[in-house]
C-alpha positions as CSV (number, residue, x, y, z in Angstrom):
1,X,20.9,104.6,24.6
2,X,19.2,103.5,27.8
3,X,17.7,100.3,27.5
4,X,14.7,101.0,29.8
5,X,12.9,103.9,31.6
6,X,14.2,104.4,34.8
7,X,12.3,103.1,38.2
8,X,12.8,106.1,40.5
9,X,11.4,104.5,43.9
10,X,13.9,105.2,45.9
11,X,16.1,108.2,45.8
12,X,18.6,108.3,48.5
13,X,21.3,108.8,46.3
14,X,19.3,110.9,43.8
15,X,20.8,114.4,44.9
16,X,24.6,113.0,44.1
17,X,23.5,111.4,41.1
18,X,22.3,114.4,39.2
19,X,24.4,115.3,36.0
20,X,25.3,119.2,36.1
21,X,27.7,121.5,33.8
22,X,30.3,120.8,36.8
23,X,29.6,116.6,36.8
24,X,28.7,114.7,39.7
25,X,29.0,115.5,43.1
26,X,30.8,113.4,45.3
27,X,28.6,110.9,46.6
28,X,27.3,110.3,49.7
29,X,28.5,107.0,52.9
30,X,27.2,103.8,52.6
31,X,23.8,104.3,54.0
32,X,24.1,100.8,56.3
33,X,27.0,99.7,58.5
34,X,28.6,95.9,57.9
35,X,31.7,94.2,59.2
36,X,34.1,91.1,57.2
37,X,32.6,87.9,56.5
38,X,33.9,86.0,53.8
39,X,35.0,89.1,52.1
40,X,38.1,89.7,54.7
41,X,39.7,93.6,54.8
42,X,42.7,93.5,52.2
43,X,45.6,96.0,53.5
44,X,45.9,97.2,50.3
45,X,42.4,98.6,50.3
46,X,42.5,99.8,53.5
47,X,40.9,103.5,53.4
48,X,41.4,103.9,49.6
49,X,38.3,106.1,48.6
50,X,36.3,104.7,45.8
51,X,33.3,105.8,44.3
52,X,30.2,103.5,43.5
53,X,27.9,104.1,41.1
54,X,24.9,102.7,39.2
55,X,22.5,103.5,36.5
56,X,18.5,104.3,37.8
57,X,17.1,101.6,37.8
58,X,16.2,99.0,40.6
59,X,18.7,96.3,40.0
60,X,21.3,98.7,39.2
61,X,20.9,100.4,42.6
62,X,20.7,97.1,44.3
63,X,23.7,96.3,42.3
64,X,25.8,99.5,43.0
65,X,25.1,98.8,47.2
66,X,25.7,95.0,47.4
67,X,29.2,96.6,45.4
68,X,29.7,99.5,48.3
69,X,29.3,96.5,51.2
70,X,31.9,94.5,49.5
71,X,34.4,97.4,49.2
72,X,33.6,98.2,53.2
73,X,34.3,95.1,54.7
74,X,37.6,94.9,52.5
75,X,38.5,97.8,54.0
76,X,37.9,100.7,51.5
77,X,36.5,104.2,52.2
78,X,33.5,104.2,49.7
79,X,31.1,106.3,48.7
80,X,28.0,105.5,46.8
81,X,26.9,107.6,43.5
82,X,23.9,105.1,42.8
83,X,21.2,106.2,40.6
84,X,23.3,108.2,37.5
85,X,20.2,109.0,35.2
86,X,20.9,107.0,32.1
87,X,23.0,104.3,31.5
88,X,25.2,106.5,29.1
89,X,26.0,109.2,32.2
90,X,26.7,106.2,34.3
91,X,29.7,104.6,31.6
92,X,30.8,108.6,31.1
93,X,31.0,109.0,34.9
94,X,33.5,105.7,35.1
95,X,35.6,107.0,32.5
96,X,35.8,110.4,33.7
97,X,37.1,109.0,36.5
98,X,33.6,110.4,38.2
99,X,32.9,106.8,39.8
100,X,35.5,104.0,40.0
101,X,33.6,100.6,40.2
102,X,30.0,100.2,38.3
103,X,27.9,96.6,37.1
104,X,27.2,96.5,33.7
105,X,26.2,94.6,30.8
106,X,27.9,92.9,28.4
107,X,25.2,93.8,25.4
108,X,25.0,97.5,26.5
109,X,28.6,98.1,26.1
110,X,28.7,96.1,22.9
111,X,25.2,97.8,21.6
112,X,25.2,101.4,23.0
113,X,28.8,102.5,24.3
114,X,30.4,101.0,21.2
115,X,27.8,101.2,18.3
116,X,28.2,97.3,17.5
117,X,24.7,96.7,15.5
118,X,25.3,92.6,15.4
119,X,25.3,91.0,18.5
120,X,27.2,87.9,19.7
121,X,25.0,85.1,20.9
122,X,27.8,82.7,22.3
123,X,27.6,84.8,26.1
124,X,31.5,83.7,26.7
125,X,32.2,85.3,22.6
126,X,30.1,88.2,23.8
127,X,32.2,88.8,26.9
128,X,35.7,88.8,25.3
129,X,34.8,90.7,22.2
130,X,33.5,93.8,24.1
131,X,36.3,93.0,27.2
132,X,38.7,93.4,24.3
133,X,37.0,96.6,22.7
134,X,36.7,98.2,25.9
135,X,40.0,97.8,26.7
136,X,41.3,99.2,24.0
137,X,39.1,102.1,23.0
138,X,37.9,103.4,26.9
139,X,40.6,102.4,29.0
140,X,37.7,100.0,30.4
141,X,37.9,96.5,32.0
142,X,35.3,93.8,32.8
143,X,35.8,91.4,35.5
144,X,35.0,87.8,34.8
145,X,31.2,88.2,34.2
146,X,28.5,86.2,36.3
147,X,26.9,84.1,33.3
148,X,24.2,82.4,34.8
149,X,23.1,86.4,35.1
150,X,21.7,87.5,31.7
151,X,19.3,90.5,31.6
152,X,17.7,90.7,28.4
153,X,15.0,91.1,26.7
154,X,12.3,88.8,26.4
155,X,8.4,88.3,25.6
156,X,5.6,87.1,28.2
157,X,2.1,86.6,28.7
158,X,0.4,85.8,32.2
159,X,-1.1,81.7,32.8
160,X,-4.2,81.9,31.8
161,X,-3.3,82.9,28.2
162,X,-0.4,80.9,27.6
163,X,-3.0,77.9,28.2
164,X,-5.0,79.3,25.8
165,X,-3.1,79.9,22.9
166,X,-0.5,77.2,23.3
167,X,2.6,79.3,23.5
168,X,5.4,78.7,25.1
169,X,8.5,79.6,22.6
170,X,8.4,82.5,20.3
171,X,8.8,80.1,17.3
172,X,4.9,79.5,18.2
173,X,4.0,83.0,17.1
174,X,4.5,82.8,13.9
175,X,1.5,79.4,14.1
176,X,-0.3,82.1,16.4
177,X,-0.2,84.5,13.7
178,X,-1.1,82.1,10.7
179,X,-4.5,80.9,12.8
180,X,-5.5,83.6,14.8
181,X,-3.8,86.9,14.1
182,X,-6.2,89.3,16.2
183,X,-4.4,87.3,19.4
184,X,-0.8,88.6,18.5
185,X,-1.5,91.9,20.4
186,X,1.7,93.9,21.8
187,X,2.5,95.7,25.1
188,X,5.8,97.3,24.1
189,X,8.1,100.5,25.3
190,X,8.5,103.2,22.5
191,X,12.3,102.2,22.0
192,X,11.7,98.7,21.9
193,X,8.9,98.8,19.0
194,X,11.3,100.3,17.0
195,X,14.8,99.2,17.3
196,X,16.5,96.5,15.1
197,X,16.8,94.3,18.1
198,X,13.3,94.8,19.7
199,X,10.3,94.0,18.1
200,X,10.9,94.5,14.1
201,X,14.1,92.0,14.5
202,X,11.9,89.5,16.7
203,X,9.6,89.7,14.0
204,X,11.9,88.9,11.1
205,X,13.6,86.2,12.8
206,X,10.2,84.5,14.0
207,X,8.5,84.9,10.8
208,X,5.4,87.1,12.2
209,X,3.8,90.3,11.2
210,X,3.1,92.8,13.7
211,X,-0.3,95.1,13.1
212,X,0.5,98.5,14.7
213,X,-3.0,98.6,15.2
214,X,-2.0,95.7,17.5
215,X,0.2,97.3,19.4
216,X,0.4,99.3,23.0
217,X,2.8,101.7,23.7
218,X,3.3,101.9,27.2
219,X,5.8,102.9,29.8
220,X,7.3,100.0,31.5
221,X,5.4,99.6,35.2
222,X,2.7,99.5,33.5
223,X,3.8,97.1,30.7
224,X,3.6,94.5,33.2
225,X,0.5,95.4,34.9
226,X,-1.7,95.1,31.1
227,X,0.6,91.9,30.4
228,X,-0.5,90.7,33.6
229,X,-4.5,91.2,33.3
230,X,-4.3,90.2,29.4
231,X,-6.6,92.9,28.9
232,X,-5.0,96.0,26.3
233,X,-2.4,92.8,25.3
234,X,-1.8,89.5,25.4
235,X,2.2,89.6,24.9
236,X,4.1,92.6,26.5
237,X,8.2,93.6,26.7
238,X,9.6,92.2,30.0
239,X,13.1,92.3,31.3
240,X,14.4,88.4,32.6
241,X,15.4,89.4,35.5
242,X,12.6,91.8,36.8
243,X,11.3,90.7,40.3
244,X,7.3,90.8,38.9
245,X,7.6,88.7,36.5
246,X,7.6,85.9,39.3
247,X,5.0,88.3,41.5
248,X,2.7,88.4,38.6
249,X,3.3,84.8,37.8
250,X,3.6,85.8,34.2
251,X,5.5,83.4,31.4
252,X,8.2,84.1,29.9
253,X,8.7,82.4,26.0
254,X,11.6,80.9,25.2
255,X,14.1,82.6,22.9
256,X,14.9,79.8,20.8
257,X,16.6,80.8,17.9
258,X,18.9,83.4,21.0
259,X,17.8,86.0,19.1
260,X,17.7,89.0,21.7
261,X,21.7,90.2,23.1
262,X,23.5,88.5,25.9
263,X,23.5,91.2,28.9
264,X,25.5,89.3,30.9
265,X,26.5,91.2,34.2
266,X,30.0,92.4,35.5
267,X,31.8,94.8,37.3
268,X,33.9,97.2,35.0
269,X,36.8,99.2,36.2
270,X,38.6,101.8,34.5
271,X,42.5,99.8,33.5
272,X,44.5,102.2,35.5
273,X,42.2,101.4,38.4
274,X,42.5,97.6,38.1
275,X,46.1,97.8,37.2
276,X,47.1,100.3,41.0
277,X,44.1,97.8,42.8
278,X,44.7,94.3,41.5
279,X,42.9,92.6,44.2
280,X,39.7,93.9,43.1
281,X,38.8,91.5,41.4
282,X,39.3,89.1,44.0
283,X,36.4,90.8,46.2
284,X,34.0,91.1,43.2
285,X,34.4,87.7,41.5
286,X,32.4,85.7,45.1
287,X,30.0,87.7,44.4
288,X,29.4,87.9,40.6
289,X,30.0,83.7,40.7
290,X,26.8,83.9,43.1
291,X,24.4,85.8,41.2
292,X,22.2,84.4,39.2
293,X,18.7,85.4,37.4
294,X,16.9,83.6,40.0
295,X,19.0,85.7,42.3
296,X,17.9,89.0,41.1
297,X,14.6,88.1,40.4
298,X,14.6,87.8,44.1
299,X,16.7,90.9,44.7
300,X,14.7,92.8,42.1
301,X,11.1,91.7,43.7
302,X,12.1,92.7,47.0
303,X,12.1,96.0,46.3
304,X,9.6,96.1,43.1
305,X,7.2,94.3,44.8
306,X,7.8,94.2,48.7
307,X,8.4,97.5,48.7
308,X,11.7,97.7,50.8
309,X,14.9,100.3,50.2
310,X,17.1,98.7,47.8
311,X,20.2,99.1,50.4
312,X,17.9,96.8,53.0
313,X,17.7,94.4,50.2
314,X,21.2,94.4,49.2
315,X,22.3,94.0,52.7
316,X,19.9,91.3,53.8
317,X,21.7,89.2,50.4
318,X,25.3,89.3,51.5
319,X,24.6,88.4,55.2
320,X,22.3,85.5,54.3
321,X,25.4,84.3,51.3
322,X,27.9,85.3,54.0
323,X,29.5,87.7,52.5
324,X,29.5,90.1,55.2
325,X,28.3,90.2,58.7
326,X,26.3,92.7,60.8
């Protein structure tokens, strides 16, 4: 189950990525050249071929190359397989042994690899339960995850009508809707007006009634565009990490009973892979201790809303943290 429509701006890697009755193909090189920085070559790397690969969707691809640097300046022969239409092809193409090193998310595993229906709130619990189940059930493993780096769900409305309506946790929609119930209006993907932990949960735990009459169903670009104006909504779906929710200078309302999933981000490896290539985990964990939601907004906006080729971006972010050098 993906948990968003994909954002196919850029599609370098789209041609590899495609799912046919014979799986992927092979992948394609790095599409920028970097040397060693911090990230030194580690002899037991040295030319190992590894496959990179990402779902399709922005920060996945910026993800997937920022992954593909790393692995070249420890030494590795890596080829990228960015951009695996839905997020279920990408976890299949890991354990198929398809790709060998992909980010993910702590509550998609949990939610839609392993059919867990009750989230974790505690992000650390969250982690370990799902490392655990992983392990056990897909021969997958997580890397320590970056926990300052949660992707998840999450309500906003642009300045002018947060002012307005005095709303700045989702605790005060359930006032909203007791005073003025034409204003809780709805800007929502399909999936996420109907699943237990989009907007019918929200509104049981908050203590609001949503008026389908009330509510737009709307892809996701656009989701932030109608959010942004106020215009067909005053409350619309965003994603915490997405770069235009900084470039739209919407706000975002505070979760405060944690009801939406921790996506906490990682890199997963298949066991055998980690077990043959211990010192993985040594090049990823600079990296994932780095990232941050601030981070990706940043990562995110700079192709979202500047515009540029998500490898650009990536690049750009490990020379300026060092990582690597030109």
């Amino acid at each position: 189950m993906s948990r968003r429509g994909a954002l196919k701006l850029f599609s370098a890697a789209a041609a590899g990525a495609a799912l046919t009755g014979c799986g992927l193909s092979s992948g394609s090189s790095v599409p920028l050249s970097v040397r060693p920085g911090s990230i030194k070559p580690v002899p037991e790397l040295e030319g190992v071929p590894l496959t990179v690969g990402s779902k399709d969707f922005t920060e996945q691809i910026v993800l997937a190359y920022i992954a593909e640097f790393a692995l070249v300046a420890a030494g590795a022969d890596v080829r990228d397989l960015s951009n695996i239409t839905g997020s279920a092809s990408a976890r299949n193409a890991l354990v198929s042994k398809q790709i060998d090193v992909v980010w993910e998310y702590t509550g998609s595993s949990w939610i839609s690899y392993n059919g867990k229906t009750d989230p974790i709130p505690d992000a650390i619990a969250q982690y370990e339960a799902v490392r655990k189940l992983d392990i056990e059930q897909n021969g997958v493993t997580w890397f320590a995850p970056s926990l300052n780096s949660d992707n998840t769900y999450a309500l906003a409305l642009n300045r002018e009508n947060a002012d307005r309506l005095g709303v700045h946790t989702l605790s005060d929609l359930k006032r909203l809707g007791q005073e003025k119930p034409d204003e809780l209006s709805f800007c929502l993907e399909s999936e996420f007006a109907s699943r237990n932990d989009g907007m019918p949960g929200v509104a049981e735990t908050y203590g609001f009634a949503v008026d389908p009459g009330r509510v737009e169903t709307l892809n996701t670009g656009t989701i932030y565009t109608a959010t942004a104006t106020g215009k067909a909504c005053n409350f619309g779906e965003v994603f915490t990490t997405d770069g235009r929710i900084q470039a739209l200078d919407l706000k975002v309302l505070e979760d405060d009973k944690k009801f939406f999933p921790r996506y906490n981000l990682a890199v997963t490896v298949r066991v055998d892979m980690l077990e043959k290539y211990p010192q993985l985990e040594d090049v990823f964990q600079p990296i994932s201790d780095r990232l941050n939601n601030q981070e990706l907004l940043d990562l995110n906006a700079g192709v979202d809303v500047d515009g540029r080729d998500p490898a650009d971006v990536a690049r750009d972010w490990m020379v300026r943290q060092g990582f690597v050098t030109l």
